[in-house]
N, C-alpha and C positions, 0 to 999 in steps of 0.2 A: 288515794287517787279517785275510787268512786264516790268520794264522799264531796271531793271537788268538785268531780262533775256535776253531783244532784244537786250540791249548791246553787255554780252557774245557773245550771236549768231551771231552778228554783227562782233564781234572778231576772232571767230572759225571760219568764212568763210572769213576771210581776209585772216588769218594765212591760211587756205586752199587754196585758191587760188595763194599762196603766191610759197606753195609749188608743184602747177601743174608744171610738166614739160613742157619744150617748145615744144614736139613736140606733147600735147595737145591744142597748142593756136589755134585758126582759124583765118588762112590766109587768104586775099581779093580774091589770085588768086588760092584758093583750090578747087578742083573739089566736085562736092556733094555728092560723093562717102568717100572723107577723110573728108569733115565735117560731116556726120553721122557716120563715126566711132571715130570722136574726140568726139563727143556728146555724143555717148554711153560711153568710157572710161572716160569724165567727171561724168556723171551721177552714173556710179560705185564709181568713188572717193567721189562723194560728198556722196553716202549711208554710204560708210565706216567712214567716217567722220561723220555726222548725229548719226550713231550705238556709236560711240566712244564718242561723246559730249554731243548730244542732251537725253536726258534722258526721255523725251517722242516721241523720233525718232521711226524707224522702230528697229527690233530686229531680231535678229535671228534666225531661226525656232527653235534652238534648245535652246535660250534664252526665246523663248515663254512657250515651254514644256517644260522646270524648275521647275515653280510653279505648275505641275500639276504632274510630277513626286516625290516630296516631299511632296506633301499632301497624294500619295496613301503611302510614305515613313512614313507619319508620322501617318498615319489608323494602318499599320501593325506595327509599332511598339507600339502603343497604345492597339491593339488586344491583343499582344505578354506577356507586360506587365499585362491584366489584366488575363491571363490562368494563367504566371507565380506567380498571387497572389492567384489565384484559389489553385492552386495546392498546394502551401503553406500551405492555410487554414485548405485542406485535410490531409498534413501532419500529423497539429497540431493535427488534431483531431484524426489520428493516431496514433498519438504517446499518447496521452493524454489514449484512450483506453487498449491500450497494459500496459500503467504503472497502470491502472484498472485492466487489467487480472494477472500481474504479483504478486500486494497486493493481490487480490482475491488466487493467488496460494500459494502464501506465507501461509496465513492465512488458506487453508487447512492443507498444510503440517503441522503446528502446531497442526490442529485436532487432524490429525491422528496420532501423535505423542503421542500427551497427550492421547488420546484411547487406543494406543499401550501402555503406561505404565499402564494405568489402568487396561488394559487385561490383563497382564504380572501377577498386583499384585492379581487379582480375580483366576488366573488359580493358581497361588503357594498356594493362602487358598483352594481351590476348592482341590488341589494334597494335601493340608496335611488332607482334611478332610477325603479325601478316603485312604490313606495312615496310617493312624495311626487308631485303633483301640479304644483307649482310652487314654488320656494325660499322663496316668499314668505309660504307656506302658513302658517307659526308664526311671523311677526312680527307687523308692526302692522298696522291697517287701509289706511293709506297704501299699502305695500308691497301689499294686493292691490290694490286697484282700480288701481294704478299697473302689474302685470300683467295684470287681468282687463279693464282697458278694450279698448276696440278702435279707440280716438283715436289716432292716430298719436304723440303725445307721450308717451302713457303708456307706450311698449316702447324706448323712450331711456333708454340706459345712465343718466345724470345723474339720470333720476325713479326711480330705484330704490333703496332706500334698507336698507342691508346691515346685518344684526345678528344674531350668534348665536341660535339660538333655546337657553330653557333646556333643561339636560338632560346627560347623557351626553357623552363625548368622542364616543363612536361617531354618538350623533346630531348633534352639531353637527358631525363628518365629512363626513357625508353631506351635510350642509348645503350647506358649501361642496363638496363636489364636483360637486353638482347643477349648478352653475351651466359647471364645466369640462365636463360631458357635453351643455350644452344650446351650448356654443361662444359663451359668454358672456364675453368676455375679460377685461375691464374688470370684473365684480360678482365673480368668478373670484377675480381678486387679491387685492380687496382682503376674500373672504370667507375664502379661507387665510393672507391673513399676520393677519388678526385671531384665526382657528384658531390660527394658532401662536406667537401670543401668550398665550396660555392655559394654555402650558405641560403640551400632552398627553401620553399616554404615548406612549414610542418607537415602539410600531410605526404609530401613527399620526402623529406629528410626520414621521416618514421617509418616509410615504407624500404625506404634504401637502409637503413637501420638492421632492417630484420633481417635481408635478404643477405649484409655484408654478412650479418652474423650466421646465416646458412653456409654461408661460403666461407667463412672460420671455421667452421666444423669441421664441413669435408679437407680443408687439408690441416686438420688435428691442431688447428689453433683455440683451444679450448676457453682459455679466458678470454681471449678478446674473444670471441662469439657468444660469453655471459654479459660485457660489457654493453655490447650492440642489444643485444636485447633489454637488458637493464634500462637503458634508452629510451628505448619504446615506451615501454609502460610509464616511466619518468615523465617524458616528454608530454602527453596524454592520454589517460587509462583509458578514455574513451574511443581511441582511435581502433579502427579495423582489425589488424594484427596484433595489440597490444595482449587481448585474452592468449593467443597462440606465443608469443614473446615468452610469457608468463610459464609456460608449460616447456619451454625450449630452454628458460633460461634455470629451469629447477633441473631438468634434465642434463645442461652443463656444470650446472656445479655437482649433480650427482656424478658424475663422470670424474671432476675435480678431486670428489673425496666431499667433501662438505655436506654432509649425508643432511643434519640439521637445518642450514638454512635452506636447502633444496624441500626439507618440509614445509618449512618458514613459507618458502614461496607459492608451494602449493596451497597451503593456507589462505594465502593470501588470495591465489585464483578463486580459491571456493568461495573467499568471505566477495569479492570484489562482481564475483559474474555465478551467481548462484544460479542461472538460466540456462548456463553452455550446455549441450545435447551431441550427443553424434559420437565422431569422429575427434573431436578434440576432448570430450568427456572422457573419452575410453584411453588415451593418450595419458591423460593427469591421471587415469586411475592406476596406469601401468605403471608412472613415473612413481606414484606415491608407494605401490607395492614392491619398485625396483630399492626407495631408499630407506624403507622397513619403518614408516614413518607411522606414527600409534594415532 
């Protein structure tokens, strides 16, 4: 290999010399004044030729600081690159958060939605119960003096005598609800399943739903008070009492015996309303410790 090389080099300073001009040669009868300037005008040519051939010759100042201006080139871009991954990372985690707070808002609005219908339906029993005097108030005359006596016979369930009054689903609601706020069990019954017969609209059918199904309970009608609330939820999950349906109707069939789907069903509140809090959470949590459910 060095023997190649001194070749080349042997070569490149042939071919250079080759190409001196004559009026670089040194003459016998040159004064000393033109052989040192032929000497320096050689010694330039041969650097430039050295720069151009010789590959560990001299270099050029500004071939020297090359490699030290693409090292500090290749520092900042290496810097550049890892903020630009910084900043990336932060994004993500930005964004990852904000799609946190957006389900989190989602999931209120829903609250307060389902609260808002629940208020809705507590304030229209709350207005009929101050509203109306006695159930019986827009039926027949029978029907009052059958509650306005003070006979003893006249405040027996059997003398009381049940009928829609004309009007409105929302009034003949009230109707029969009257009678489930005055703990009337029996006029109760049979004033909502004649409600819902009538074919109201949903969110009143589903309201009268739950309520017959309260009043299956108390007088130990067990399955039809699973069925009514079966109902509810059926009809639509999203409805006011449907979470509470859920938790009444696990409850009936834990009563039933049906220990299993009474899990099923609890299950099902958890998977359906993972938000419920209070009063109705502590209900599902007794229901589910009452039917030993794993």
């Amino acid at each position: 290999m060095d023997y190649f090389n001194k070749l080349l080099r042997g070569l490149a300073l042939g071919t250079m010399l080759c190409m001196v001009p004559q009026n670089s040669v040194i003459a016998a009868d040159d004064s000393p004044a033109e052989i040192s300037k032929k000497l320096n005008q050689l010694e330039r040519q041969l650097r430039a030729v050295q720069r151009r051939v010789f590959k560990g010759g001299e270099l050029p100042a500004e071939a020297v600081e090359a490699p030290k201006v693409n090292m500090e080139l290749r520092q900042s871009l290496a810097s550049m690159t890892a903020k630009i991954s910084q900043i990336e990372r932060e994004m993500r985690l930005l964004t990852g958060r904000l799609e946190e707070m957006e389900y989190a808002q989602r999931q209120m609005q829903q609250n307060i939605e389902i609260m808002q219908k629940d208020f809705a339906l507590q304030m229209a029993d709350l207005t009929a119960a101050k509203s109306a005097e006695t159930p019986q108030a827009t039926t027949n005359n029978t029907a009052d003096i059958a509650v306005t006596s003070p006979e003893p016979k006249a405040v027996e369930p059997v003398a009381v005598t049940i009928a829609l009054p004309e009007g409105d689903a929302a009034s003949q609601y009230q109707y029969a609800f009257e009678f489930v706020r005055l703990d009337d069990m029996p006029s109760a019954r049979k004033a909502l399943e004649l409600f819902l017969k009538t074919e109201p609209p949903q969110d009143f059918a589903l309201n009268a739903h739950f309520w017959l199904g309260r009043v299956y309970l108390r007088s130990d009608q067990t399955a039809r008070a699973a069925e009514q609330f079966l109902q509810v939820f059926e009809g639509n999950a999203e409805h006011g009492k449907a979470p509470e349906s859920l938790v009444e109707l696990a409850g009936s069939l834990s009563k039933l015996g049906s220990k299993d789907d009474a899990c099923g069903v609890l299950a099902e509140f958890k998977r359906a309303y993972p938000d419920v809090k209070g009063r109705l959470q502590r209900r599902a949590n007794a229901e589910f410790i009452k039917a030993n459910c794993q």
